[in-house]
C-alpha positions as CSV (number, residue, x, y, z in Angstrom):
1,X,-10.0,119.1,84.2
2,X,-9.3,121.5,86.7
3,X,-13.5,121.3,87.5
4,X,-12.6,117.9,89.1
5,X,-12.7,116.2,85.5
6,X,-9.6,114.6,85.7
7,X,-10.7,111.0,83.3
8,X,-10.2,114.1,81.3
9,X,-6.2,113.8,81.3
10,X,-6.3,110.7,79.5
11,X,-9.9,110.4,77.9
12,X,-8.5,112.4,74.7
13,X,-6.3,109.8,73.4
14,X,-8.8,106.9,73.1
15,X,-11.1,109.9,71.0
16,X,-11.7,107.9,67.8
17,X,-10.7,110.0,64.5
18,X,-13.8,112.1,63.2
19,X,-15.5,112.2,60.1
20,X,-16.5,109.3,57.5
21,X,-16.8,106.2,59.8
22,X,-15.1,104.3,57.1
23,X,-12.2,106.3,57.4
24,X,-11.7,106.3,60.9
25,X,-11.7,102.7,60.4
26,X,-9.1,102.6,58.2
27,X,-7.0,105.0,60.3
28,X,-7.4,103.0,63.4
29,X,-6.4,100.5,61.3
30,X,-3.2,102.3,60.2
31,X,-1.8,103.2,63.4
32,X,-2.5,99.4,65.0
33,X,-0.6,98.5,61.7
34,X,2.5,101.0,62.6
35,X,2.3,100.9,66.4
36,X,2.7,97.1,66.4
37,X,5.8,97.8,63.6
38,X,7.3,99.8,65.5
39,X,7.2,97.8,68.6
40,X,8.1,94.9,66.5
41,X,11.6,97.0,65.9
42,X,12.4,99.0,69.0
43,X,10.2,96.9,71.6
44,X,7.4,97.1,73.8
45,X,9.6,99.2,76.6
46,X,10.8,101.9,74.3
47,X,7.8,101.6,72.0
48,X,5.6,102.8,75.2
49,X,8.0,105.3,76.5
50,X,7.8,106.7,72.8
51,X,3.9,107.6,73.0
52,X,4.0,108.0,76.2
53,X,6.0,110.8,75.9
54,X,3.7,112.5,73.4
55,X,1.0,111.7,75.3
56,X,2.0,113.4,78.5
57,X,3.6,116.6,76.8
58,X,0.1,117.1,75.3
59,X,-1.0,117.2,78.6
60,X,1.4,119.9,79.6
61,X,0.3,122.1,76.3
62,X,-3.3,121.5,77.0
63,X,-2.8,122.5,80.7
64,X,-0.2,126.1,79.5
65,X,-3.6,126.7,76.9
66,X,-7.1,125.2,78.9
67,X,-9.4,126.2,76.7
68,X,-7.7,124.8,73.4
69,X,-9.2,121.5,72.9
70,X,-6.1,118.7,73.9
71,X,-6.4,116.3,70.4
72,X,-4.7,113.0,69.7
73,X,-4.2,113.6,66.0
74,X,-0.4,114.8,66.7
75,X,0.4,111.9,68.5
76,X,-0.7,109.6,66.2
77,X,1.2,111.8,63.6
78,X,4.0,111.1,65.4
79,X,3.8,107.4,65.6
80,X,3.1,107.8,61.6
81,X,6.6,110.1,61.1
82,X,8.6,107.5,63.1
83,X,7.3,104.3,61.0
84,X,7.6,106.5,57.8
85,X,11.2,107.5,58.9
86,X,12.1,103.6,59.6
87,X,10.7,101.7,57.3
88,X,10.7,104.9,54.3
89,X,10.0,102.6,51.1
90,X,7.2,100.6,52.5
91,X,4.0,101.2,49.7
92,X,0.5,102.1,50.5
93,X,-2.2,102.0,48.3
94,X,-4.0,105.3,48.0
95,X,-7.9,104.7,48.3
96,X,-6.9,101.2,47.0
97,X,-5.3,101.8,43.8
98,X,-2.3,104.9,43.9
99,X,0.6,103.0,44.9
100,X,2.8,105.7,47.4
101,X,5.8,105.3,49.5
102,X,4.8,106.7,53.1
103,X,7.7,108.7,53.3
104,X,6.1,111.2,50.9
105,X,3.3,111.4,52.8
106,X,5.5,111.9,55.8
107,X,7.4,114.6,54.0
108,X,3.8,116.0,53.5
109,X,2.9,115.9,57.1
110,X,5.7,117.9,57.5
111,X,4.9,120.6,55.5
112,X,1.5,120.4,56.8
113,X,2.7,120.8,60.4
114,X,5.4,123.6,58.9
115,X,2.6,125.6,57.8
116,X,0.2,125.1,61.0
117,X,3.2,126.2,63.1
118,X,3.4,129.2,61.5
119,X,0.5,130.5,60.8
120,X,-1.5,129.2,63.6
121,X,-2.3,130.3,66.9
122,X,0.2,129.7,69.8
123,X,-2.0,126.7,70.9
124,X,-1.4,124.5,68.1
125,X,2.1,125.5,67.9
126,X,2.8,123.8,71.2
127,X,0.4,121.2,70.8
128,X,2.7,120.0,67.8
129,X,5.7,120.7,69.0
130,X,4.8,118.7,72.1
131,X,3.8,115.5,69.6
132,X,6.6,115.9,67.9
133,X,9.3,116.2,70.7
134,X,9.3,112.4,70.7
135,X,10.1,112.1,67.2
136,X,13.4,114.0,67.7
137,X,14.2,113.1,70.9
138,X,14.5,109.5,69.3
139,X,15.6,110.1,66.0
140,X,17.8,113.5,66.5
141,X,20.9,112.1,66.5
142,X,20.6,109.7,63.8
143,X,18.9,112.9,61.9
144,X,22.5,114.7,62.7
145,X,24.5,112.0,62.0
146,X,22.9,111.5,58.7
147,X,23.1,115.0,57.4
148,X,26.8,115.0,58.5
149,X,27.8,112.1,56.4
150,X,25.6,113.3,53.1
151,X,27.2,116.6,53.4
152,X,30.3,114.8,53.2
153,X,29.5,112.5,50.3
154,X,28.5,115.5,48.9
155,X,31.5,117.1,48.8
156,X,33.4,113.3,47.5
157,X,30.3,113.7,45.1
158,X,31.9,117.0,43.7
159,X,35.5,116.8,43.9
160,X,35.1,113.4,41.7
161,X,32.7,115.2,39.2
162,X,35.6,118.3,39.1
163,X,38.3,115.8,38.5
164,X,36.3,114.0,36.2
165,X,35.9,117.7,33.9
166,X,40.0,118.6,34.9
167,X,42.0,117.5,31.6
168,X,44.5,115.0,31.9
169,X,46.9,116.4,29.8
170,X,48.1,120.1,29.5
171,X,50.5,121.7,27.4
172,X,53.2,123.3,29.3
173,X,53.9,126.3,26.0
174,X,49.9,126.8,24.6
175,X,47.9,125.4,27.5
176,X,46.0,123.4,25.2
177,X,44.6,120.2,26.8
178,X,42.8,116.9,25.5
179,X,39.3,118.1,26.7
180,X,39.6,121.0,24.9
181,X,41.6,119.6,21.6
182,X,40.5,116.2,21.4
183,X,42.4,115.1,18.4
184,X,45.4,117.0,19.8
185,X,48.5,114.0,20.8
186,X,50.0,114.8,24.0
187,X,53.8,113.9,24.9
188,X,56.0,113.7,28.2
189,X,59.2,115.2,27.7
190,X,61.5,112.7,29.8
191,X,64.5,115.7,29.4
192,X,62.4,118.1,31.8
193,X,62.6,118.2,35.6
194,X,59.8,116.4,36.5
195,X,58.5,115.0,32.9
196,X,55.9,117.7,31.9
197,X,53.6,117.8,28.6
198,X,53.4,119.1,25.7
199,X,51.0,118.7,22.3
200,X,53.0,118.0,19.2
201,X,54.3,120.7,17.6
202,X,55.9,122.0,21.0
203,X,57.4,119.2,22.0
204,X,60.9,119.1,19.5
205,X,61.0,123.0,20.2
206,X,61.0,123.6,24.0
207,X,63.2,124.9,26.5
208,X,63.7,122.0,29.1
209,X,62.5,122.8,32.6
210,X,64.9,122.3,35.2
211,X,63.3,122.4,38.7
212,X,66.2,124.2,41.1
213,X,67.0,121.7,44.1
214,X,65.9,123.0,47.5
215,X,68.5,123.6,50.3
C-alpha cells in the first residue's frame, strides 16, 4: 500500500476463503445467507455501516502492523457473531447431517478468538479486536442490559428457592419445624401477642407471649 498499491485498501475483503474449493463455496454461501438476514432485520443503512465499520478498522490495524497480512476472516466472523447473537436457535446442519444451533458455534468462535488474543502476536490481537469492535459497538448495551436483568432474576431465582427450603411452621419452646418433623402438628396460640406456634405437646403448657406496646 504505501508502494503506491492502494486497490490494496480494499482488495482484501473480496479475497475468497482458502482451502477446499467446496468449502469456500459453502462459506460464501453462509455469509450471503447471514448478511442478507441481517439486513433483512436492521436494514440496508445500518447493515452497511455494520461491515463497514470492520472493514475500515482492519485497515487501521493493517496500517499500525504493515507487514501482517490485512485478512477478511474477522470480518466475516463478525457478521457470523451478530446473526448467531440475533437469531441464537436457528439450526445448521453440520457437513449435512449434525443438527447445531449456531450459537454454540458462536460461543466457539469466541473461545477461538479468546485464545488467539492471548497467545498471539500483537498483530492479530488488533486485527480481532478491530473485527469485533462492531459487534459491541452494536450489541454492547443490549449485552449490559441483559446481564443486569439475569443477575437480577438470579437473585428472585434464589430468594424463592430459600423460602421454598424455610419451614412454615416453627415451634416457639423446641424449635422444631414441619421440614424437619414432618408428622409433627403445628398450632397458633390465639392467647399470645402476635399468635405464635407451637407443636403439640407445647402448646397446653406455655407461657403466653405478650409483646410490650411501643411509646
Amino acid at each position: 500500500m504505501l508502494a503506491g498499491e492502494w486497490w490494496r485498501l480494499l482488495s482484501f475483503v473480496f479475497t475468497p476463503p482458502l482451502g477446499n474449493p467446496i468449502f469456500a463455496v459453502f462459506a460464501l454461501y453462509l455469509l450471503y445467507f447471514m448478511g442478507g438476514a441481517l439486513e433483512a432485520h436492521w436494514g440496508t443503512l445500518r447493515y452497511n455501516l455494520y461491515v463497514l465499520i470492520g472493514i475500515l478498522l482492519t485497515i487501521a490495524a493493517a496500517f499500525a502492523f504493515p507487514f501482517a497480512p490485512a485478512t477478511n476472516t474477522y470480518v466475516t466472523g463478525s457478521i457470523f457473531l451478530a446473526f448467531a447473537y440475533l437469531f441464537p436457535d436457528y439450526t445448521l446442519y453440520l457437513f449435512l447431517i449434525l443438527p447445531v444451533r449456531i450459537k454454540w458455534l458462536a460461543l466457539l468462535t469466541w473461545l477461538l478468538y479468546g485464545y488467539e488474543f492471548i497467545f498471539g502476536n500483537w498483530a492479530s490481537r488488533l486485527l480481532i479486536l478491530a473485527a469485533v469492535a462492531n459487534f459491541f459497538l452494536f450489541f454492547g448495551k443490549d449485552i449490559y442490559y441483559r446481564a443486569r436483568h439475569g443477575h437480577r432474576q438470579f437473585k428472585r431465582q434464589s430468594s424463592a428457592i430459600a423460602n421454598r427450603d424455610k419451614p412454615l411452621h416453627v415451634c416457639t419452646v423446641c424449635g422444631i419445624n414441619d421440614k424437619s418433623h414432618r408428622t409433627t402438628e403445628f398450632r397458633y396460640c390465639t392467647k399470645c401477642e402476635p399468635p405464635v406456634a407451637y407443636c403439640m405437646e407445647h402448646l397446653g403448657n406455655h407461657q403466653h407471649a405478650r409483646t410490650e406496646p411501643t411509646s
